[in-house]
Every structure is written in structure tokens, then in C-alpha cells.
N, C-alpha and C positions, 0 to 999 in steps of 0.2 A: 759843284761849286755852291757856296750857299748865298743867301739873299742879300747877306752884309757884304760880301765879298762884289755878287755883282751890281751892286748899289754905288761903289767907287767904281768900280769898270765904268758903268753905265755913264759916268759924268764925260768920261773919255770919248765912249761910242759916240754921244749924241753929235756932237759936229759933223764926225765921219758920214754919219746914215744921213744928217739936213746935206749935207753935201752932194752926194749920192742922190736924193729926192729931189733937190735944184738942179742938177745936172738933168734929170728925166723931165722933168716937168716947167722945169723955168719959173717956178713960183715956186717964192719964201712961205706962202698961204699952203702949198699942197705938199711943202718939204718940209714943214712941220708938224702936218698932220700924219705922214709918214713915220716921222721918225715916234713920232707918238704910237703907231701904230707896232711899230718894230719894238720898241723898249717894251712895251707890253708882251708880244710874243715873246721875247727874248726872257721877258720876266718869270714866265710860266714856264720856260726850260729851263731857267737855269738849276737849278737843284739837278737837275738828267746833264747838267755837262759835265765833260770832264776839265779838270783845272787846267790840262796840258794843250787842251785842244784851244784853236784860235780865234778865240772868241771874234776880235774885229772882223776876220772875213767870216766868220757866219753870219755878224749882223748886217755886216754889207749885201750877202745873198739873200737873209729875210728881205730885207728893205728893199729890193730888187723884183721879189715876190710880194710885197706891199704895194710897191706902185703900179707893178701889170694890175694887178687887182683891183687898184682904185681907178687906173684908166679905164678898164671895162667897165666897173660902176661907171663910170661918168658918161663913158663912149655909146653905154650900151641900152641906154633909159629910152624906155619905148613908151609913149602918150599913149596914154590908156583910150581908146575911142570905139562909138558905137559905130553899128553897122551902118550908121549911112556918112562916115565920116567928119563925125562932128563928133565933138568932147561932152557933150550931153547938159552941159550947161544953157547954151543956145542953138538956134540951128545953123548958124555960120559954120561951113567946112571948113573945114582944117586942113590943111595940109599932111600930107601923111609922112612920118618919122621913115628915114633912112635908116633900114636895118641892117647894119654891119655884123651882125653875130655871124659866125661862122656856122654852115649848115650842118647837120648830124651827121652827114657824111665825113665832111672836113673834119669836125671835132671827133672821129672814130678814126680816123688817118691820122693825125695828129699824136693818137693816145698810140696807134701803133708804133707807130716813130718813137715815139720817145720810149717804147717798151725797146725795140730793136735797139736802139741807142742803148739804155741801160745794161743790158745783155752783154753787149760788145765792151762794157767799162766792164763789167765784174767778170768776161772772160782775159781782163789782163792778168797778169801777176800780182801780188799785194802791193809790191813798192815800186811796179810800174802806176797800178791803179793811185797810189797816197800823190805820188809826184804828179801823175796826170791832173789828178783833183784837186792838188795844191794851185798847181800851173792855169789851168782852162776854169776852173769853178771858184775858187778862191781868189786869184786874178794876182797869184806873190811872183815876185819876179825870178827870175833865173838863180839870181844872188840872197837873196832870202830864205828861197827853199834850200840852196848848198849850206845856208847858216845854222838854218833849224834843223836841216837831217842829217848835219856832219859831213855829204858826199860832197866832193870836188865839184864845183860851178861846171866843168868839161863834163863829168859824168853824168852831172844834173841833167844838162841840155841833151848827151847821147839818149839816157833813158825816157826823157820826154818825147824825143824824137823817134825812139822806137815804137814808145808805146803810139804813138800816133800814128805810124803805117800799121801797128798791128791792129788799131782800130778802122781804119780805112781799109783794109782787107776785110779784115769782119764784117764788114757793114757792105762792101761791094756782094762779099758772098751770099748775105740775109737777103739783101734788095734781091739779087737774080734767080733767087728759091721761087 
């Protein structure tokens, strides 16, 4: 896609993503700095898109990945303070910051999971995988994807519905390794 091309898109996106950003965060202040954030990334792909591919749900899932990100900036600011508890301006102690980061452990379990996860998506079939990805990542409805990939709404749901026990097996099977 080239720049002129997503330059009109982009006038489309931007509702959708402040949309999106207000529904996460409840402020107009943090849903447009999102969507600021998103049209930017979105900017620097778009030349690597393809024209057929669906642009609004990928800038829904950047902007999804915008805002975990900007919650942890905000969640995750730690007061810089000397050792004897104070901010080193004066000797008043400070109170010490509640550290919600997730421990190295956690964030190494995490990275497993989502590796185990990924595995079990690309051990589907192709058009079990497109459907699933449309359905659970992209977030189109039942009736959308039977629009855009030509299959019967009934075939849509059976194959999403497979592919979904076939990942629930997969993933039972990983866990119990």
C-alpha cells in the first residue's frame, strides 16, 4: 500500500483506534494520544502492507498494543530514591513506590505461554489458522469473515469451532509435557 493510499484510510482509522483507546482507558487525553501513536506505527508499515489485507483490524490490534504499553509506562514508573529512602532533594522519606512489574520469573512464563500458544496457531491448517485469526485476533464477526472468504456463515462457525478444539488439545498436550 503506498502513503497516499493510507493517508485516506487513515482519516477512516482514526475514530475507530480513539474509540478503542477510550473504551481502555476512559479518557479522551489518553485515546488520542494512542491513536497518535498507532497512525504513526501504522505509517511506517504501510508500504509492507498488502492492499487486500484488513487494514482496520490491524490498526485496532496495534492500538491495543499501544495502550498495554502506555498503561505499563504509566503503571510502571518507579521514584527514583536513595538508599536511605528519600528522593535526595531533602531528607523527608518518602514513601516507597508499589512495584507492580511482573518478576523475571513471571515475565519468562509469560514468554513461554505465549511461545506454546503461537505453536499450537501455526500447527492449524492455513484456513483453519486465517479463520481463527480473523475470528479471536481481528475480532470480525461470524458473518464478515463468511463475506470476505466466500465460505458459508455454517462453515465459517464449524471451522472456527474445530480449529478451536484442535487448539485446546494442542495446548492441553504442551501443558502436560
Amino acid at each position: 500500500m503506498n502513503r497516499l493510499t493510507f493517508e485516506h484510510i487513515a482519516q477512516r482509522l482514526r475514530p475507530r483506534i480513539v474509540q478503542v483507546a477510550y473504551d481502555f482507558f476512559e479518557s479522551m487525553d489518553d485515546a488520542e494520544d494512542v491513536a497518535q501513536e498507532t497512525l504513526v506505527r501504522m505509517w511506517r508499515l504501510c508500504e509492507r502492507l498488502d492492499e487486500n489485507r484488513n487494514v482496520e483490524a490491524l490498526s485496532v490490534r496495534v492500538a491495543k498494543s499501544v495502550c498495554v504499553d502506555m498503561y505499563r509506562r504509566q503503571h510502571l514508573k518507579v521514584i527514583r530514591m536513595d538508599d536511605n529512602g528519600c528522593d535526595g532533594e531533602d531528607d523527608t522519606p518518602k514513601a516507597q513506590p508499589t512495584d507492580t512489574s511482573p518478576s523475571p520469573h513471571e515475565v519468562l512464563e509469560a514468554r513461554e505461554m505465549q511461545g506454546v500458544i503461537e505453536d499450537a496457531i501455526q500447527s492449524l491448517n492455513p484456513r483453519e489458522r486465517q479463520l481463527f485469526e480473523m475470528r479471536q485476533l481481528e475480532g470480525l464477526t461470524t458473518e464478515d469473515i463468511s463475506q470476505q472468504v466466500g465460505i458459508p456463515k455454517a462453515s465459517v462457525q464449524s471451522m472456527i469451532s474445530m480449529a478451536r478444539k484442535k487448539l485446546f488439545t494442542e495446548l492441553k498436550r504442551k501443558m502436560s509435557l
